[in-house]
N, C-alpha and C positions, 0 to 999 in steps of 0.2 A: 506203492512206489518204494524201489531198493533206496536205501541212501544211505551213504558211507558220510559221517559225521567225524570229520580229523579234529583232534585239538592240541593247538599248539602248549608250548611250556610258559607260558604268561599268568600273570595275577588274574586276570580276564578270564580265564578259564572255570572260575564260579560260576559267571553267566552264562556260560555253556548247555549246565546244566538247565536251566529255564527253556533256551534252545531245542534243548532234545524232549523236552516237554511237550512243545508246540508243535513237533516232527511226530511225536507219537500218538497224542491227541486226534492229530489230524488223520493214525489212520497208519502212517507210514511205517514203515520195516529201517530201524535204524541200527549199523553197525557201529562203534565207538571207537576209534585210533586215538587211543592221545600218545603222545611223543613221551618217552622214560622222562624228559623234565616235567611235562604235563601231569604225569603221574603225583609230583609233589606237592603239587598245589589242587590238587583234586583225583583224591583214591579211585583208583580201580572200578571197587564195592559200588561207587555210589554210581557208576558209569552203567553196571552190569544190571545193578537195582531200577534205574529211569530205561534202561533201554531193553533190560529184558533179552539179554543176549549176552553172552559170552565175549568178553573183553582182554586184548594183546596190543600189544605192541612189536611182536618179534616174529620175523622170519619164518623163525623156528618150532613155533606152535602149530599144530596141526597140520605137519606138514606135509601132510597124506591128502589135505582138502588144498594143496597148492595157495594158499592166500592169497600168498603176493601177487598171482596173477588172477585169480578168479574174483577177489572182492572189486579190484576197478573196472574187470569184463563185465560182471552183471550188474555194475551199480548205478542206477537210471540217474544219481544226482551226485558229486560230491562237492561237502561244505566242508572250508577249515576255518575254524576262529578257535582263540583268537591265532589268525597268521603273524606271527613271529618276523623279527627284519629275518631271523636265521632260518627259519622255514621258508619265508619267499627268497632269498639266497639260493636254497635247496633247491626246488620246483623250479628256479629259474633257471639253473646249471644242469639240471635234471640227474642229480644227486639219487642214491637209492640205498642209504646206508639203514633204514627200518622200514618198518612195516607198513607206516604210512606213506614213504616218497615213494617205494615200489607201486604202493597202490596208485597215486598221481598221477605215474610214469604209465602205469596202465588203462587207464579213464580211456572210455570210448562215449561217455555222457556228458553233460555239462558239467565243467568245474566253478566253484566259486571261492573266493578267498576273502573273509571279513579280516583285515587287519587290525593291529592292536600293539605298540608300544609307544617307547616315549616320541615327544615330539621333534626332537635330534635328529634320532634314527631314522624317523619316518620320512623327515627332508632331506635325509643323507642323498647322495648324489648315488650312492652306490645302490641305496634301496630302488628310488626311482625309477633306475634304471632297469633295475629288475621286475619294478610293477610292468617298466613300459614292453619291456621284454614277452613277460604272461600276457599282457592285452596281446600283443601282435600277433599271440598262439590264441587268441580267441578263448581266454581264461577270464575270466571277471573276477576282476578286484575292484570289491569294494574301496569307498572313500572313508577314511574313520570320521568319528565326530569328534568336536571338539567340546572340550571342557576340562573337567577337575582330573589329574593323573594322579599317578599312586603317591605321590607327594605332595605339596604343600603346591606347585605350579601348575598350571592350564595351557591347554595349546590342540591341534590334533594329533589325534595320537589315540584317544580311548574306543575301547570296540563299540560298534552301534548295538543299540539297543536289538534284544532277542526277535522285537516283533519285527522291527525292519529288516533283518537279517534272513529271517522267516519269507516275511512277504518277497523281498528280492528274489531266496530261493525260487518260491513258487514262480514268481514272474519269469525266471530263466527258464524252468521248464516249461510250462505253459509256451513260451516266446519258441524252443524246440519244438513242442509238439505241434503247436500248431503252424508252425512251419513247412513240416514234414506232411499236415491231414489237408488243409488249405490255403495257402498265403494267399491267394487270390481276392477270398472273399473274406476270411476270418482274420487273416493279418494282415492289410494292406501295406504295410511296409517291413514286411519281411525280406530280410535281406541286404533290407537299404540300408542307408547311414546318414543318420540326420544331426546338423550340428545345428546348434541351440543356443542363443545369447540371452542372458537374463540379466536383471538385477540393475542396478543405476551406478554409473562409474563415478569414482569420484578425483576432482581434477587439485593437485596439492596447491598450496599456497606459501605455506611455510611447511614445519615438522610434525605442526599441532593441527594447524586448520586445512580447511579443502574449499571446494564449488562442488555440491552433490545436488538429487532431485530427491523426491518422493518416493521413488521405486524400492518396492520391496521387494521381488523376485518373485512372488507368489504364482502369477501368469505363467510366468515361463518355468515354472517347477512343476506345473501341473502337465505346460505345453511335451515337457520331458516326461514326465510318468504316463503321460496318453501316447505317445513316441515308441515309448518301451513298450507297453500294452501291445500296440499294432503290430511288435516286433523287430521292431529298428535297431540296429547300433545307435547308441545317443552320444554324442559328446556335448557337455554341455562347459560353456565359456560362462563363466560366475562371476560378475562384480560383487558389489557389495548388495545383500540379500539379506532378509530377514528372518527367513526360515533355510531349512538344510534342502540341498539337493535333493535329487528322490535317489537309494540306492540304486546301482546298477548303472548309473550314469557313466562314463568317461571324463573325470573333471577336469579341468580348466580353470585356475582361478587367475583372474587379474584386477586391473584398480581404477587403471584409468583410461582414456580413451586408445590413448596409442596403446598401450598394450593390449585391449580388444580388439583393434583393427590387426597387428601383430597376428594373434592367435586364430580368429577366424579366417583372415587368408591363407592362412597354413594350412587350416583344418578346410576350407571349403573345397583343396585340391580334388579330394579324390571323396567329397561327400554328395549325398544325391541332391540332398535337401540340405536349405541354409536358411533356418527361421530367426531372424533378429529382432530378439523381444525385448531385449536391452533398453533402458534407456540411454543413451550416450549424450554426452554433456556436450552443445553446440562447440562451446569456449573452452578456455584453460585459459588460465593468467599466463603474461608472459615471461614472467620472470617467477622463479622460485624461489622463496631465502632459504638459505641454509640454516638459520636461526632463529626461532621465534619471533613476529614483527611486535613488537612492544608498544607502548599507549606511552609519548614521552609529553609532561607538562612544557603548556605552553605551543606545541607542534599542533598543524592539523592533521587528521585521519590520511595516513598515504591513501593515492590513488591504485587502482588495482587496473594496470590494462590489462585486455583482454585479446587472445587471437582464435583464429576459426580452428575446432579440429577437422581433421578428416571426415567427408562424407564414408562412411565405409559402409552402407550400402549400396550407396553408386558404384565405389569402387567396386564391389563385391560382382554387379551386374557387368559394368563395364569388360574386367575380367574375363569375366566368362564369356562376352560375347566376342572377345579379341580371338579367344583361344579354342571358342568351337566348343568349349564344354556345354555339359547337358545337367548343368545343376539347376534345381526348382528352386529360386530365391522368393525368400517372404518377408515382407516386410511391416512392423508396426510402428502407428502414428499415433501419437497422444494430442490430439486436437482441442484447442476453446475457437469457439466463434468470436467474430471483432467486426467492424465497422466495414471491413474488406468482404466478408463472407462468413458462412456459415462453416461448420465443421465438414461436412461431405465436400463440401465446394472447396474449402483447405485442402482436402486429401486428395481430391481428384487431383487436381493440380500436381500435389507430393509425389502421386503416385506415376505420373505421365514425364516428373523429374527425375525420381528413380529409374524407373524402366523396371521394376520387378516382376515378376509372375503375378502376384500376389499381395494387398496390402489390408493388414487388419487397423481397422480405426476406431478409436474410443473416444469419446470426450470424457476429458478428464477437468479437475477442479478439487478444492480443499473440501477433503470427504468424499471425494469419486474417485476409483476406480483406484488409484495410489493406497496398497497398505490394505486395504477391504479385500472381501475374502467372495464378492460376488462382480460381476462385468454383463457389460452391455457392448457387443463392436458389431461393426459391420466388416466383410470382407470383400473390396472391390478389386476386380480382376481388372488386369495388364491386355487380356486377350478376348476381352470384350463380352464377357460373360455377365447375367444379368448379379446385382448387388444380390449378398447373402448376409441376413442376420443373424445370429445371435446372443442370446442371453442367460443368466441362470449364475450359478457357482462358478467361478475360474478354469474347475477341473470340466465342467459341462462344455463351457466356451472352449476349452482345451481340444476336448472330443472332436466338437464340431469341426475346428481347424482341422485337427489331425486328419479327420475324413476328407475332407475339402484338400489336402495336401493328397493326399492317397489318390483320390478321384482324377488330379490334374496333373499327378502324376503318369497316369495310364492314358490322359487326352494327350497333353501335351508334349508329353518326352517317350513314347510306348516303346521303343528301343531301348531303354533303362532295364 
């Protein structure tokens, strides 16, 4: 595979180099752009040395083999990390002042962009804008991770590690090709656009404290990289998580219930598939302090009332059945058994409440299924399909759904 490897003028551009490691390793033909700033934080020499090719930045070079237009005509993949706020600026204005944005401007393959600066820039209103600009042209940008920056503070902002970087690459191509050889059988949701709730919201109290659950995110991080795999668009709606998204996602971060309900109705407009693996907090306090509630001698412990949030899976169905849409709603239960009934007999019930497509059910408890890195669910369907189990790893359970998504997509919606 061709691949045009851009690097932007970043401190992050050392990691690069590990990058085009794992691009050549693996076999691939990789061409080197870094940006004249790129050049100062990482020579030439050492670009030309890992990649085994001839390395520029200018117009000007070779300019009998046309570059500017022939490296993004033949290049089956291009990667920029790390992406600059001033290079997604560029690519987003569709700028073509070197040898790299010319290349961009020319891409007839997948693009991908690992960003990488401070944590300012990267919430700037004006960068944003420019991610959301590239997604809309079907460019994938990465989400950075977070942690330690070139300073003494943390925040997101720093580039993802080379192997995620790597793996995302492949995932986008693999996600084209097999697009183009079979989406029927090999990508079941190719094409589609699946939006994805994970993680456990948490509801504020004061500045310091909240109402959160057990949710780690793990489910639904796996429910998104089996998502991606099939070939979907993912957007994924992120509370609070314990682990990172899977690159390639479309993220979405929020905190608390309304702003989940917020973002998913936004996002389920024009999405095929809406899997809500979230946990969402029934409650929220009703009131918030502005100022830490204090422990005062002599007082008792304030009372904390409590009001209902939003169902936003009903809504979600509800929605959709006002308006005629043809989204496949899915829905997850985190179930214990009680004196009322058992767990299936809870969900059945949940499920004929909701009105979903789809409801995966777990029993959950202290040491089950919250934070562990394996699951046990059942998937009871809406349209009367017999119960499906399973079990294994997260990322297994993941599979299964995502197939089980794919399957009732082509029964129930086959006009999608």
């Amino acid at each position: 595979m061709r691949i045009v490897l851009g690097v932007g003028g970043g401190i992050a551009a050392y990691k690069v180099a590990s990058l085009l490691r794992l691009f050549t390793e693996a076999g691939h033909k990789v061409t080197v752009i870094p940006t004249e700033a790129a050049t100062r934080f990482v020579g030439v020499a050492t670009w030309e040395a890992l990649s085994g090719n001839p390395v520029s930045n200018s117009v000007f070079d070779d300019v009998e083999k046309v570059n500017h237009v022939r490296l993004g005509h033949e290049a089956d993949l291009i990667v920029v990390a790390p992406a600059t706020a001033d290079l997604l600026a560029k690519a987003a204005t569709g700028q073509a002042g070197d040898l790299l944005t010319n290349t961009l401007l020319m891409a007839h393959g997948p693009v991908l962009f690992a960003p990488a600066m401070h944590t300012e820039m990267w919430q700037h209103a004006a960068t944003q804008a420019n991610v959301e600009t590239l997604r809309s042209r079907g460019v994938t940008v990465l989400e950075p991770a977070s942690g330690r920056l070139t300073g003494a503070d943390s925040g997101p902002g720093r580039l993802p590690e080379p192997e995620a970087i790597f793996a995302a690459a492949m995932a986008l191509v693999n996600a084209a090709d097999g697009a183009k050889a079979s989406p029927a059988t090999e990508q079941p949701l190719a094409g589609r656009v699946v939006t994805i709730s994970a993680g456990g919201t948490r509801e504020a109290l004061d500045p310091v404290r909240f109402l959160g659950n057990r949710s780690s995110g793990k489910q639904g991080a796996a429910l998104a990289a089996a998502a991606l795999a099939a070939g979907a668009t993912v957007r994924f709606l992120a509370a609070h998580m314990d682990v990172e998204p899977p690159a390639g996602v479309e993220l979405v971060r929020v905190e608390s219930a309304l702003e989940l309900r917020e973002a998913a109705l936004k996002a389920a407009v024009d999405s095929d598939v809406v899997i809500m693996a979230a946990a969402v907090a029934d409650f929220r306090p009703a009131d918030v302090s502005d100022t830490k509630i204090k422990k005062v001698d002599g007082e008792d412990a304030p009372v904390v009332r409590l009001v209902r949030n939003p169902d936003i899976l009903h809504e979600l169905v509800e929605r959709r059945n006002a308006e005629g849409g043809q989204q496949l709603i899915v829905g997850f239960a985190a179930e214990t058994g009680d004196a009322q009934g058992d767990v299936l007999q809870h969900a059945t019930a949940k499920l004929k409440r909701k009105g979903c497509d789809l409801l995966v059910v777990n029993q959950v408890g202290i040491g089950r299924v919250f934070g562990q890195d394996d699951n046990s669910v059942v998937i009871l369907s809406g349209h009367g399909a017999e119960p499906q189990s399973a079990a294994g790893s997260k990322a297994d359970v993941a599979a299964v759904v995502v197939d089980r998504v794919g399957a009732e997509l082509t029964r129930v919606f086959p006009a999608l």
